[in-house]
Backbone as ProteinMPNN parsed JSONL, in Angstrom:
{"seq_chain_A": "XXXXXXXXXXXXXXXXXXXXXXXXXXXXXXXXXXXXXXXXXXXXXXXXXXXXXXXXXXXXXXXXXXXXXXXXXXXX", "coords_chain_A": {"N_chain_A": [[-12.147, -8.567, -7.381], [-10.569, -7.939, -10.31], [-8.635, -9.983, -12.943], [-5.619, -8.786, -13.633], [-4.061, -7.615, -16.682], [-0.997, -7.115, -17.474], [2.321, -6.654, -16.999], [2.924, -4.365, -14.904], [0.153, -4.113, -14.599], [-0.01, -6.162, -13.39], [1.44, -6.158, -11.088], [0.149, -3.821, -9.543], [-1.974, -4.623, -8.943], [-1.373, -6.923, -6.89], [-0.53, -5.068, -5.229], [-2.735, -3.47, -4.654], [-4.577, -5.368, -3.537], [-3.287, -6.469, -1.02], [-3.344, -4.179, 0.29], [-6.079, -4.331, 1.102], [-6.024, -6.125, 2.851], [-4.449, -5.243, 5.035], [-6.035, -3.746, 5.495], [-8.783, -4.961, 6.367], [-7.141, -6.131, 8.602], [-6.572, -4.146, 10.412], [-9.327, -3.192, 10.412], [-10.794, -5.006, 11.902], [-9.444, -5.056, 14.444], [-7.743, -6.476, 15.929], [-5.159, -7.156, 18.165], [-3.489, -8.834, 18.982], [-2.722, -12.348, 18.178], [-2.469, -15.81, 19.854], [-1.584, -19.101, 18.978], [-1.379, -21.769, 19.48], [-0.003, -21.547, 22.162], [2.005, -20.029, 21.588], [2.405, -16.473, 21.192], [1.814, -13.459, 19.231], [1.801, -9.947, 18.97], [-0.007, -7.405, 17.148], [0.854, -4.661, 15.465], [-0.604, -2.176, 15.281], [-0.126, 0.8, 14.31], [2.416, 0.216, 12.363], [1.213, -1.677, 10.489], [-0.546, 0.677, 9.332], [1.554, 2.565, 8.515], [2.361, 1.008, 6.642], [0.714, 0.523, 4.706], [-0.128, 2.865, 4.255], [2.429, 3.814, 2.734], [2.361, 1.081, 0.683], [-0.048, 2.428, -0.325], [0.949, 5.171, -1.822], [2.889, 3.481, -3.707], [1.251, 2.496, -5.612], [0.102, 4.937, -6.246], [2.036, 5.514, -7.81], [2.986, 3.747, -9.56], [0.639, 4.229, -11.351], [0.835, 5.325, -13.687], [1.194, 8.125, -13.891], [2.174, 10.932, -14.385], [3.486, 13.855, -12.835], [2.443, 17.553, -14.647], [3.989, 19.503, -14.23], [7.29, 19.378, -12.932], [9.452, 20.955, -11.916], [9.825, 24.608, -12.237], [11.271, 27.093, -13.725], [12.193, 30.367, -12.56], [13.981, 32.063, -12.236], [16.404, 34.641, -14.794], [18.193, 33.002, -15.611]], "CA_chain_A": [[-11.262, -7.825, -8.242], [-10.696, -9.026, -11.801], [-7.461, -10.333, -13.165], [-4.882, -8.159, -14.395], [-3.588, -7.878, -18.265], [-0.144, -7.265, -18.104], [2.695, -7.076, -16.143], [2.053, -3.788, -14.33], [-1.074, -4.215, -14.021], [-0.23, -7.514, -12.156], [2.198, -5.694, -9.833], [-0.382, -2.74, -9.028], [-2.959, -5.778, -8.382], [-1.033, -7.187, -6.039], [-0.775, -3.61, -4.197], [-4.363, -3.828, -3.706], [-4.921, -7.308, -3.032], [-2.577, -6.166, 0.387], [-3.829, -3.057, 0.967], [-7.386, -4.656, 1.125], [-5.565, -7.324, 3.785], [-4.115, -4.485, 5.834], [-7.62, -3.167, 5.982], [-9.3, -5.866, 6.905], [-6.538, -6.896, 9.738], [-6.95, -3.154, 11.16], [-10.805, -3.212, 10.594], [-10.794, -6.343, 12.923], [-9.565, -4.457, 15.925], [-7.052, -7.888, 16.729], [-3.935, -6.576, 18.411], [-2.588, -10.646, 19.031], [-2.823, -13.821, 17.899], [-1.917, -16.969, 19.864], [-1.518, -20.139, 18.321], [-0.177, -23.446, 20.487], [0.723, -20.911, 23.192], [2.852, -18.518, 21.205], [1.37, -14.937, 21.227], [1.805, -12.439, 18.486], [1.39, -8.803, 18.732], [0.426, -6.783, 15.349], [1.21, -3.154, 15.961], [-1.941, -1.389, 13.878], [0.563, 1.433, 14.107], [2.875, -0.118, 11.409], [0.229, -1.854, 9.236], [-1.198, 1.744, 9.05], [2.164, 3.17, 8.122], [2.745, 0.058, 5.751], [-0.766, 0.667, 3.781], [0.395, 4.437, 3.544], [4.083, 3.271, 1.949], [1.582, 0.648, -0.199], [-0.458, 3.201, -1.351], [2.143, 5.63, -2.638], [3.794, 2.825, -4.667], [0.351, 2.443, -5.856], [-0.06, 5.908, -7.202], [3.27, 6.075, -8.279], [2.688, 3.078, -10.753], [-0.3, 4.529, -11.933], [1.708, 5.946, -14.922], [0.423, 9.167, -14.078], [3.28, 11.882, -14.016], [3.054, 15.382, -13.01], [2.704, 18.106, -15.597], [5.413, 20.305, -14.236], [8.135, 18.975, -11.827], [10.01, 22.265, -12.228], [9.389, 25.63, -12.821], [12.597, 27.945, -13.317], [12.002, 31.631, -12.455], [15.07, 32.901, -12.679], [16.593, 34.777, -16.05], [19.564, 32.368, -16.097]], "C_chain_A": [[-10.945, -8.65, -9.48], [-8.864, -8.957, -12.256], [-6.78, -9.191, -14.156], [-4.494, -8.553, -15.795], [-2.076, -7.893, -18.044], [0.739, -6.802, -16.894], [2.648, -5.998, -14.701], [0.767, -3.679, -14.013], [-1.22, -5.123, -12.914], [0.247, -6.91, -10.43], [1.056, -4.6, -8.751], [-1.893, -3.335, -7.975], [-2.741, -6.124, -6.953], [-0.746, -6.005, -4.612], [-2.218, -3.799, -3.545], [-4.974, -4.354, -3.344], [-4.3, -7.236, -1.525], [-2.491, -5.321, 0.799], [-5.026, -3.528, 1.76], [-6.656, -5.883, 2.405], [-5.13, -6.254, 4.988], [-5.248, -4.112, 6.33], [-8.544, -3.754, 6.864], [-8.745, -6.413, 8.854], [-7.07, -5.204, 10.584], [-8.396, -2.775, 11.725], [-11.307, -3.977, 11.63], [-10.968, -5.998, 14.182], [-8.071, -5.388, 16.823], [-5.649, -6.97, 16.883], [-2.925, -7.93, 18.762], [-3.523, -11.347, 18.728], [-2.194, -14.81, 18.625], [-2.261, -18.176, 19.81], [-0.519, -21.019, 19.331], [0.802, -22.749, 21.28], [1.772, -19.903, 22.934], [1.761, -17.439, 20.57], [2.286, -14.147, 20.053], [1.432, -11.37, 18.418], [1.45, -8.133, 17.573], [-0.033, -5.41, 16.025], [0.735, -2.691, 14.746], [-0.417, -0.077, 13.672], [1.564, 1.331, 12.823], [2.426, -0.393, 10.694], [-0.837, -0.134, 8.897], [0.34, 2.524, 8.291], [2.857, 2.158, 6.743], [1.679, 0.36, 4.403], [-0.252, 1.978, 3.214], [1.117, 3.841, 2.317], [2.96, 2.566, 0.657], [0.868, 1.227, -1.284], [0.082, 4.337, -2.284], [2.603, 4.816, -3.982], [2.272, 2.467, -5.821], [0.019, 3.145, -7.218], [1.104, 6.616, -8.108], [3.26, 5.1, -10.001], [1.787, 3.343, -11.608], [0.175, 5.075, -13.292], [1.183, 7.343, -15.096], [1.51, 10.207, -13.731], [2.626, 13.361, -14.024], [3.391, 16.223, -14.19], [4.112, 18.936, -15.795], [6.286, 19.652, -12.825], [8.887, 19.995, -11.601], [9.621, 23.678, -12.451], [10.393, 26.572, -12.522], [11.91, 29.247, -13.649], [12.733, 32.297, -12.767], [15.45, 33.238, -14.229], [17.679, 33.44, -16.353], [19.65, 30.822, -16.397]], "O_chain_A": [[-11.075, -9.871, -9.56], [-8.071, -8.072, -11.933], [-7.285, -8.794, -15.206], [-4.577, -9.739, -16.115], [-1.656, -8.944, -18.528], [0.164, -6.55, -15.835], [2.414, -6.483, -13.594], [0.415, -3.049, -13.016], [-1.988, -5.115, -11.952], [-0.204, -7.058, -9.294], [1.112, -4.586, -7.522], [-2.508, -2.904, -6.999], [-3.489, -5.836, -6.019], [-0.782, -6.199, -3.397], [-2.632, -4.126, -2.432], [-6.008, -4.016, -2.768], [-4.849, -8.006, -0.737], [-1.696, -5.177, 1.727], [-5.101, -3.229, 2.952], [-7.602, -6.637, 2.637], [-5.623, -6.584, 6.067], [-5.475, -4.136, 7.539], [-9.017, -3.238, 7.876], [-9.399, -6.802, 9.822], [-8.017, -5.282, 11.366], [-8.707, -2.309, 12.821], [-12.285, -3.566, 12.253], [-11.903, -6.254, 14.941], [-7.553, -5.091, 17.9], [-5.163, -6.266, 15.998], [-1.697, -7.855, 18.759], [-4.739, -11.209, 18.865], [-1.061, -14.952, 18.164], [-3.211, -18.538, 20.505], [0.639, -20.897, 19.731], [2.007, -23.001, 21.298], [2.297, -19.143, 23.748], [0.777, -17.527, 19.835], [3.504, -14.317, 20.083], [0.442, -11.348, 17.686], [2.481, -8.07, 16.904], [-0.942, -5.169, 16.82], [1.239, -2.7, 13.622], [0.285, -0.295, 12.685], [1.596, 2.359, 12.147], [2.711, 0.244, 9.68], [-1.819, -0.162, 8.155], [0.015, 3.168, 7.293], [3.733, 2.596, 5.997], [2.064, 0.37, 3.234], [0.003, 2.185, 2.027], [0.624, 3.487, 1.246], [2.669, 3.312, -0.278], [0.889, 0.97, -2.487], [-0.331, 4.41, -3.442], [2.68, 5.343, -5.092], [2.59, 2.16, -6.97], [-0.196, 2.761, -8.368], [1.159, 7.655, -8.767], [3.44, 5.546, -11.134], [1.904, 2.813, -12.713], [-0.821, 5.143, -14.012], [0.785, 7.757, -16.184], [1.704, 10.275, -12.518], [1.761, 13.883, -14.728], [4.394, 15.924, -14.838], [4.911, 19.069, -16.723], [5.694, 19.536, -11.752], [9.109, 19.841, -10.4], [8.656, 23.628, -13.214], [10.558, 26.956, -11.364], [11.215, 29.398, -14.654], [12.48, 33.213, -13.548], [15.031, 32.439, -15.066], [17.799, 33.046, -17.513], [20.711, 30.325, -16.774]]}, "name": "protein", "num_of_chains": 1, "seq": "XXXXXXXXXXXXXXXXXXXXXXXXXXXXXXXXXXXXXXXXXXXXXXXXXXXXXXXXXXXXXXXXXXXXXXXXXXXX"}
């Protein structure tokens, strides 16, 4: 991935720099880690609902707004 320009760009970077880490840890399959006898469980369940949340903030920075957020029907 190539270095961001500016300061959104850095932030939106960093979105996908830890999306692409979520991916990877889920792609894996690893449900623990233990290290010098302490065990760690990673609950894909949350890093799947974390990546969601991630990607949202994602497309939210995108500076891409909807055309209509509104649309009043009524005469009044």
């Amino acid at each position: 991935m190539t270095q961001p320009q500016n300061q959104s760009s850095a932030a939106q970077y960093e979105l996908r720099i830890r999306i692409e880490e979520i991916d990877r840890t889920i792609d894996a399959g690893v449900t623990s880690v233990t290290v010098d006898g302490t065990t760690t469980k990673i609950d894909i369940q949350a890093l799947k609902d974390q990546r969601r949340y991630l990607q949202q903030q994602l497309a939210a920075g995108s500076g891409r707004r909807p055309l209509f957020t509104r649309i009043k029907t009524s005469g009044a």
